[in-house]
C-alpha positions in Angstrom: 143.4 137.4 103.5 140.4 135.8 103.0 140.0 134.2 106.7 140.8 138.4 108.3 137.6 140.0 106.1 135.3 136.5 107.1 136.3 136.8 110.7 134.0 138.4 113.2 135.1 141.8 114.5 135.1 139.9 118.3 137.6 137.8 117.0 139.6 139.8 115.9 139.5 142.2 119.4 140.9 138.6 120.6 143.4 138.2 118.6 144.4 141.8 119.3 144.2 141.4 123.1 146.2 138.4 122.9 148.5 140.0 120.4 148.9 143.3 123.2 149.0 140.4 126.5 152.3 138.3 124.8 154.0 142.4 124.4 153.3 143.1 127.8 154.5 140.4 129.1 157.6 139.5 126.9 158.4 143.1 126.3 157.0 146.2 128.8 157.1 144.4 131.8 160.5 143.3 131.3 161.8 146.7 130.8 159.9 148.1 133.4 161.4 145.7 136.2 165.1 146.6 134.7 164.3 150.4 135.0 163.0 150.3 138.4 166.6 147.9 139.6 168.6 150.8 137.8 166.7 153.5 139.8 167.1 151.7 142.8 171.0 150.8 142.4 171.4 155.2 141.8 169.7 155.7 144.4 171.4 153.6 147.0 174.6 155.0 145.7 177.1 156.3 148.7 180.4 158.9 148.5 183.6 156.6 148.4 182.1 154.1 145.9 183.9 153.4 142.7 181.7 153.7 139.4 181.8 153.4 136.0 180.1 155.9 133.7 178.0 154.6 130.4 180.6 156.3 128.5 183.3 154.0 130.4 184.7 156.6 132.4 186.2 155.1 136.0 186.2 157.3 139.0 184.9 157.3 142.7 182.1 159.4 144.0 183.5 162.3 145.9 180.2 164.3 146.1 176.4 163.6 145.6 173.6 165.8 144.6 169.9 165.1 144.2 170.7 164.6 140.7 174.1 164.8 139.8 177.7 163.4 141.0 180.6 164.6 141.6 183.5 161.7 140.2 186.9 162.1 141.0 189.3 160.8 138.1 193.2 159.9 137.6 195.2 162.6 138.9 192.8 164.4 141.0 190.1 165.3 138.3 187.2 166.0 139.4 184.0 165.4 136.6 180.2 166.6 137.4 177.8 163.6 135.6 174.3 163.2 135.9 173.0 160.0 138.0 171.9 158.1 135.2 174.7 157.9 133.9 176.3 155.6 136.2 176.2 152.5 134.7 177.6 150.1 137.3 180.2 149.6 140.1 183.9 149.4 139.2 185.2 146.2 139.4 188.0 146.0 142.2 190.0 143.1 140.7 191.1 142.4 137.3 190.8 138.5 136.6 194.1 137.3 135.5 194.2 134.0 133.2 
């Protein structure tokens, strides 16, 4: 406590700096490069595709909208979701041990 009130107020805008340069770096930019893959993946999404929903719905994409797309589900269900919530492509084989 002693060595903070003795430092000089430039040291301490270095310590901050550095403090905000190891965030950016190990946290922001991170997230930033995984948002911009996830926008890219829903955008190059394409009808006939099968998806799996964040919620862990499975269906294929029967229609798309700017925003929005149009799953079909088991037993010819159709389900209108929002883009962002497809979470990845469906896995066409299950791995057997």
């Amino acid at each position: 406590m002693i060595l903070l009130q003795s430092a000089s107020g430039g040291t301490s805008l270095i310590f901050f700096g550095l403090i905000f340069a190891v965030m950016y770096f190990f946290m922001i930019r991170p997230q930033m490069k995984k948002q911009k893959k996830e926008a890219s993946f829903r955008e190059a999404l394409q009808i006939g595709e099968k998806v799996v929903t964040i919620g862990g719905i499975h269906g294929k994409i029967s229609e798309l909208g700017k925003t929005t797309v149009v799953l079909e589900i088991h037993n010819s269900g159709k389900l209108k979701v929002e883009r962002s919530a497809i979470s990845m492509l469906a896995q066409t084989e299950i791995q057997q041990n």
